[in-house]
C-alpha positions as CSV (number, residue, x, y, z in Angstrom):
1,X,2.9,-4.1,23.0
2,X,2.1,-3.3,19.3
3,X,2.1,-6.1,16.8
4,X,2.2,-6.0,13.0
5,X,0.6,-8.7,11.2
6,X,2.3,-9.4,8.1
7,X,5.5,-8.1,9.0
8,X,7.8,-8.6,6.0
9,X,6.3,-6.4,3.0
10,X,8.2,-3.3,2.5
11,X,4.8,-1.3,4.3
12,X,5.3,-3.4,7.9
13,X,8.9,-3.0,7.5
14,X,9.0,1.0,7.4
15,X,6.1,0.5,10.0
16,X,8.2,-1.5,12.3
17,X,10.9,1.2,12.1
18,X,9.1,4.2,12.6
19,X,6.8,2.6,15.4
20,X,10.5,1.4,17.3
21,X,11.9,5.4,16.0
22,X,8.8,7.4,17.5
23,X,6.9,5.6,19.6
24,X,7.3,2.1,21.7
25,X,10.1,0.2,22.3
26,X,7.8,-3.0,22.9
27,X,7.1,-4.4,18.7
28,X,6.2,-7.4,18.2
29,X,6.4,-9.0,14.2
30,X,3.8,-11.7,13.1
31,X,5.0,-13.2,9.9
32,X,4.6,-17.4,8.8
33,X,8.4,-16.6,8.7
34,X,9.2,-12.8,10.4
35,X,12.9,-11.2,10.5
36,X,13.5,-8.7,13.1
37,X,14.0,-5.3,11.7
38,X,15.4,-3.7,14.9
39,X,17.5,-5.6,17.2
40,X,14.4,-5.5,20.3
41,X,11.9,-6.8,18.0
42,X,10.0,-10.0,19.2
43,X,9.4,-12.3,16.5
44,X,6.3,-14.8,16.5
45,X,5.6,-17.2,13.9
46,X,2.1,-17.5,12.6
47,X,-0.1,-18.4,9.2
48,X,-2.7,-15.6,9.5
49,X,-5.2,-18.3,7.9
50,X,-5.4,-20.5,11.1
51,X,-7.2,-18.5,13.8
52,X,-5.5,-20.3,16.5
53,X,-2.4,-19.1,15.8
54,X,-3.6,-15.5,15.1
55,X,-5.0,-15.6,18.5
56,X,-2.0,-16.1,20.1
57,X,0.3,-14.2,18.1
58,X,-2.1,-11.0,19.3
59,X,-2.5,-11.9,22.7
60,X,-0.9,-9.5,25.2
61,X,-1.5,-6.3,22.4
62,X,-2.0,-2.6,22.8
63,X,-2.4,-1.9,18.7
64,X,-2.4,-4.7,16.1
65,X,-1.4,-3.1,12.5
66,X,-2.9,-5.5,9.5
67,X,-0.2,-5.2,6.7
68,X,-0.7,-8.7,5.5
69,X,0.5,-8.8,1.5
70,X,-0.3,-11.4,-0.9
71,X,1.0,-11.8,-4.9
72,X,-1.3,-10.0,-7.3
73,X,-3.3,-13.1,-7.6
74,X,-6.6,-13.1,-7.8
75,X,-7.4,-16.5,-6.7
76,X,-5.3,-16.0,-3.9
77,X,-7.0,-12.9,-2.9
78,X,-10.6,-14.8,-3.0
79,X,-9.6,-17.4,-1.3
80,X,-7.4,-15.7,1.7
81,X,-7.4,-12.3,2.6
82,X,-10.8,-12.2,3.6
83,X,-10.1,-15.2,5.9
84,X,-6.6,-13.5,7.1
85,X,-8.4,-10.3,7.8
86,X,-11.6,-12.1,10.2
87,X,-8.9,-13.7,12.0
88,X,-7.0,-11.0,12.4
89,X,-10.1,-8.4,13.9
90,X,-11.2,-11.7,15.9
91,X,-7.9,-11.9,17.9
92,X,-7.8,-8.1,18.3
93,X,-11.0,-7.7,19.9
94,X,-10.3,-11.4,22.1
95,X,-6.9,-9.2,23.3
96,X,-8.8,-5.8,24.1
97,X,-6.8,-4.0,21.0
98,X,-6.9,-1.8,19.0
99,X,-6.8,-2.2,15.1
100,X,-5.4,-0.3,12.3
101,X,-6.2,-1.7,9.3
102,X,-3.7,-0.8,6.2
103,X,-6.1,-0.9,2.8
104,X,-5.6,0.4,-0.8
105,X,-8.2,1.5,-3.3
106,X,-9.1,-1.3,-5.5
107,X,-12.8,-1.0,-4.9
108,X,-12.7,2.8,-5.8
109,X,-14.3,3.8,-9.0
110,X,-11.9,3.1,-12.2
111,X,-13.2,6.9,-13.3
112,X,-12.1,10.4,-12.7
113,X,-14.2,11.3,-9.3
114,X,-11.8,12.7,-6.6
115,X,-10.7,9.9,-4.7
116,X,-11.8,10.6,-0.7
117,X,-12.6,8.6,2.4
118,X,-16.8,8.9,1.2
119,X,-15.9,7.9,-2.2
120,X,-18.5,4.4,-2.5
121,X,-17.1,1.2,-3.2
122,X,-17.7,0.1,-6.8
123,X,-15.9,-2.9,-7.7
124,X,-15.1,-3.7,-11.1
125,X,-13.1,-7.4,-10.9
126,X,-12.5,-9.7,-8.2
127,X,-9.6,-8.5,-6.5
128,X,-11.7,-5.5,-6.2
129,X,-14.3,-7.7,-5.0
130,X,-12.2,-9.4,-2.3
131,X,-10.7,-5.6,-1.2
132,X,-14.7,-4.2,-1.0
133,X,-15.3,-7.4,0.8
134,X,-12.3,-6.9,3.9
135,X,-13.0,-3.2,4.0
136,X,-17.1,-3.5,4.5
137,X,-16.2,-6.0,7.7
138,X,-13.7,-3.8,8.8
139,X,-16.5,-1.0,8.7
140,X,-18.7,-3.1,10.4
141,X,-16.3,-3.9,13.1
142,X,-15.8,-0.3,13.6
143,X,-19.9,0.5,13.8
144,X,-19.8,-2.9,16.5
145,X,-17.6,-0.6,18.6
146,X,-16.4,-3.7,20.8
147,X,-12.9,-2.5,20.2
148,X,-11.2,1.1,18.1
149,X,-10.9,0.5,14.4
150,X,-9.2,2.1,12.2
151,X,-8.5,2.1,8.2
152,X,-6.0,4.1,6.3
153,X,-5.9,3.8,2.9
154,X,-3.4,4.2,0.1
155,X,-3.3,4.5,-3.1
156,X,-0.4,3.2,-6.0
157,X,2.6,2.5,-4.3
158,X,6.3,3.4,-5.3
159,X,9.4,3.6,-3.5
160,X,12.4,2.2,-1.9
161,X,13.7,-1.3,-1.0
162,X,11.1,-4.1,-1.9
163,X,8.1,-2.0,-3.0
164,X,5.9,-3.4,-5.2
165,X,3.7,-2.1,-7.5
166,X,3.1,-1.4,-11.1
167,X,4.5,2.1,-10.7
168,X,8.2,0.2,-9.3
169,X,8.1,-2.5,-12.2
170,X,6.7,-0.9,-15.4
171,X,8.7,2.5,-15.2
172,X,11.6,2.7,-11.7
173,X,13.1,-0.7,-12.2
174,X,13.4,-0.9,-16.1
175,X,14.9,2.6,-15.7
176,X,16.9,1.2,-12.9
177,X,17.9,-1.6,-16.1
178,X,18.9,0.4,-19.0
179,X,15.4,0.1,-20.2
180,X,12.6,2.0,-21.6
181,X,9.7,2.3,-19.3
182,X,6.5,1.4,-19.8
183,X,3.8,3.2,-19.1
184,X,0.2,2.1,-19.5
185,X,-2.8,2.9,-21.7
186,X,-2.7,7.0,-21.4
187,X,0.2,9.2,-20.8
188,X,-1.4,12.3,-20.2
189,X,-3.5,11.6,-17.0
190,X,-3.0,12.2,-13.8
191,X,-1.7,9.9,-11.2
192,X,-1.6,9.7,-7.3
193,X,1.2,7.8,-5.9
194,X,2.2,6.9,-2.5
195,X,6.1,7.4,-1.2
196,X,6.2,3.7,0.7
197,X,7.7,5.2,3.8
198,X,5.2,8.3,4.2
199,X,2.7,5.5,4.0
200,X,4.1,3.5,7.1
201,X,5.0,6.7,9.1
202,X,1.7,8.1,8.7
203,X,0.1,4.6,9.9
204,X,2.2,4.9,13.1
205,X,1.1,8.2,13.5
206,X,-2.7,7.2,13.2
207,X,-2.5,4.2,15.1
208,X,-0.7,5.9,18.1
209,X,-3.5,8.3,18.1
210,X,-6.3,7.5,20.0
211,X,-9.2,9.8,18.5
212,X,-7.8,8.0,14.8
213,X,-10.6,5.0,15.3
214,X,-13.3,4.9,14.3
215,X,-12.7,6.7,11.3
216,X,-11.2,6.0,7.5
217,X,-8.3,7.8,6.5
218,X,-6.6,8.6,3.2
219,X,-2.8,8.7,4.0
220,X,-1.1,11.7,2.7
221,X,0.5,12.1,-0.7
222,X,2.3,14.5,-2.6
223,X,-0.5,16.6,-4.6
224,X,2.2,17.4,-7.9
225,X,-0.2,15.0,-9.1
226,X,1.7,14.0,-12.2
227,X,0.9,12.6,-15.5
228,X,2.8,9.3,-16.1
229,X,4.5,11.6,-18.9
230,X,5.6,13.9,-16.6
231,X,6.8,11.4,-13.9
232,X,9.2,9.5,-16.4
233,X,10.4,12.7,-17.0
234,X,11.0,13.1,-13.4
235,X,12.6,9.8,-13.1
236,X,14.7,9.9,-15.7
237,X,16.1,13.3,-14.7
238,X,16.8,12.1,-11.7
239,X,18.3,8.8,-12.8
240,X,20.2,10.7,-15.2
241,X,18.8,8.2,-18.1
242,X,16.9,8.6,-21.4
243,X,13.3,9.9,-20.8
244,X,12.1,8.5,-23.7
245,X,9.0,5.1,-22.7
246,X,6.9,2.8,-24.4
247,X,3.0,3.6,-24.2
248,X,1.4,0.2,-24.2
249,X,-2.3,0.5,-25.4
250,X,-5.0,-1.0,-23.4
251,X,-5.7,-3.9,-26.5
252,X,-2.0,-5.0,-26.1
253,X,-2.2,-5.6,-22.4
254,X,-5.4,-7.2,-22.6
255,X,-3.8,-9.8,-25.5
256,X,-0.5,-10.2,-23.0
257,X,-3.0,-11.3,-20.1
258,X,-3.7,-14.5,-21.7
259,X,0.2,-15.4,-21.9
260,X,1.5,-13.7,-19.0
261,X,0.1,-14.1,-15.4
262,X,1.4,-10.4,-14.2
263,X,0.0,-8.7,-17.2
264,X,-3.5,-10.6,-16.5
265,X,-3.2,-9.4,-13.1
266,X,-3.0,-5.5,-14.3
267,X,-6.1,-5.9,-16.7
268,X,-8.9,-5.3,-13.7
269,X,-7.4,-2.3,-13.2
270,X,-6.8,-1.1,-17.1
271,X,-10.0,1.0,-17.1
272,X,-8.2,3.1,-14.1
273,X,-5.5,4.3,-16.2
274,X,-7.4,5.5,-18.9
275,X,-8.9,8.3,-16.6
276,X,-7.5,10.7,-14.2
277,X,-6.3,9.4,-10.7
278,X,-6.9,11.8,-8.2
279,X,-6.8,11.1,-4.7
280,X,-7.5,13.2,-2.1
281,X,-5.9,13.3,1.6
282,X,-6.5,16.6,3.0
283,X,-8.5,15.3,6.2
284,X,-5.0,13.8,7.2
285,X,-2.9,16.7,6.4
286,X,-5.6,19.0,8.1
287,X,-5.3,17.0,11.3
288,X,-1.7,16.4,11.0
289,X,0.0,19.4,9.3
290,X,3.1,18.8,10.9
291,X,3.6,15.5,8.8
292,X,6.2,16.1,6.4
293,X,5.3,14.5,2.7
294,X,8.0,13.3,0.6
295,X,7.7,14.9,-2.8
296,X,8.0,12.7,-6.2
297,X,11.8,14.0,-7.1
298,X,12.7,13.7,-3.1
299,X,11.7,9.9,-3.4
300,X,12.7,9.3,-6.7
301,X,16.3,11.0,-5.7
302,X,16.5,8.5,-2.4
303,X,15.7,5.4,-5.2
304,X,18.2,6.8,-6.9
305,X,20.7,7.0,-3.8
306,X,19.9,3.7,-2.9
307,X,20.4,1.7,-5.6
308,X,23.6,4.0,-7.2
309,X,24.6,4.0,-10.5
310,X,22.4,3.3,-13.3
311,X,22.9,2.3,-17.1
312,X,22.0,4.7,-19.6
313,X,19.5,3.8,-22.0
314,X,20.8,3.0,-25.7
C-alpha cells in the first residue's frame, strides 16, 4: 500500500495518478475530506493535526508521500505544518514505512547562489522559518535511520489544473483573463519553475526507488531558465495574447501588503525576485536521465489546451 497525505492539492493529485499509471495498483488517499482520483483508490479521512488519526490512516503502508498544502498563511504555517509533518514521520515509522517528504525552497537564500541539495538553510520570514523548521526534523529523521527518508524539493510551481503559485496567478491566469500580467520587482532575472506534473512523476519515481532515502533531492526542471520577460513572452505566444505586463516595484507590493492579505503573503519572498533564481537538479537528472522534462512552451501549450480559448488583451 502507498498512501499520500494530503491528497487533494494539484501535487498529490498528479502523484496519485502516476503512482496508479506506473507503479502499484494499491493507493490509498489521506485528506480531512479525500476524492478518489482513480476509480481503485481507497479513501480515508483524517486531520493530519490529530496524531491518532494519522496513525491509523498510515497503518498497513509500504511508502507514505507528505503533500500536505496549506493557504499562504503565515500563521497557519506556524501553527500547523510543523505539527502535520511530526505526526505524519511518527505514524510512518509506527507502520515500518517509508517516507517521501515533498518540500519547496522557502528557507533557501533570497540571493543569486545556485540553488542545490547543500545549499544551507537561511531563512528570511516565518514561513521560511516554519519550512527550515519541517525540513531540519525531516533530516534528523533520516540521520535516526529507524525508517528510509526521503526529501524532494521544488522550487516555484506553475502548471495545469489547480496549481497554485505566484507564477499561475500574477502572469498564466490574468493572461488566461484578458489581462496584463504582472510580474514582480525585476524583469530581467532569471527564474526556475517547476511543470506541476514533472514534479509528482519525479516523486513517484524517487519514492519507488529504494536507494532514493536517505538523501535530498532537487526534482528536475527545465534549465531554459527564463527571465520573467522572456516567459510572458512565451506565454503570450502561446496563448496567442498581447505580451505586453505590468512590472510592479518592490515599494508597491510592500504598501499593497498592509491592504491585501495575498500580497502580504508575497512580501517574505520580495528580496528573491530581485536576484537571479537558479536552481539546480542535475543529481536527479544524472541518476535518472531517462526522465523526460516538460519544457516551458510544452507546459505552457498543454495550459493552453486545457483551458481553450483565451481573450485577447485590449
Amino acid at each position: 500500500m502507498q498512501t499520500i497525505l494530503g491528497a487533494n492539492g494539484q501535487i498529490a493529485v498528479e502523484l496519485a495518478r502516476e503512482l496508479r499509471h506506473a507503479h502499484t495498483d494499491r493507493l490509498r488517499l489521506v485528506s480531512r475530506s479525500p476524492r478518489k482520483v482513480n476509480d481503485a483508490d481507497q479513501l480515508m479521512r483524517a486531520d493530519l493535526l490529530d496524531a491518532e488519526q494519522t496513525a491509523k490512516a498510515v497503518a498497513g503502508s509500504e511508502i507514505v508521500y507528505f503533500t500536505a498544502g496549506l493557504p499562504a498563511n503565515t500563521r497557519l504555517w506556524e501553527a500547523q505544518f510543523p505539527t502535520m509533518l511530526g505526526n505524519a514521520l511518527d505514524a510512518a515509522r509506527a507502520a515500518g514505512a517509508r517516507f517521501a517528504y515533498f518540500d519547496n525552497t522557502y528557507m533557501y537564500p533570497q540571493d543569486d547562489r545556485m540553488q542545490t541539495e547543500d545549499t544551507p538553510f537561511e531563512p528570511a520570514g516565518p514561513k521560511a522559518r516554519a519550512r527550515a523548521r519541517m525540513a531540519t526534523t525531516a533530516l534528523a529523521e533520516m540521520t535516526r535511520g529507524d525508517i528510509p527518508v526521503l526529501i524532494a524539493r521544488a522550487p516555484e510551481f506553475y502548471g495545469p489544473g489547480r496549481t497554485q503559485g505566484f507564477t499561475n496567478s500574477l502572469i498564466i491566469d490574468r493572461l488566461k483573463a484578458g489581462k496584463q500580467p504582472l510580474v514582480p520587482v525585476r524583469d530581467d532575472r532569471l527564474r526556475t519553475l517547476i511543470w506541476t506534473p514533472d514534479a509528482s512523476r519525479a516523486l513517484a519515481v524517487l519514492g519507488n526507488t529504494p536507494d532514493a532515502y536517505g538523501q535530498t533531492w532537487h526534482l528536475p526542471v527545465d534549465n531554459a531558465r527564463l527571465t520573467f520577460r522572456e516567459f510572458v513572452a512565451l506565454a503570450a505566444d502561446a496563448f496567442g495574447t498581447d505580451p505586453r505586463y505590468t512590472l510592479v516595484p518592490k515599494r508597491v507590493l510592500t504598501v499593497a501588503g498592509i491592504v491585501s492579505p495575498r500580497a502580504r503573503e508575497i512580501r517574505e519572498l520580495l528580496p528573491r525576485y530581485a536576484h537571479d533564481n537558479v536552481f539546480d537538479a542535475s543529481k536527479f537528472t544524472q541518476r535518472f536521465p531517462d526522465f523526460a522534462v516538460t519544457t516551458y512552451r510544452q507546459g505552457l501549450d498543454a495550459i493552453r489546451a486545457e483551458t481553450g480559448a483565451f481573450a485577447v488583451n485590449s
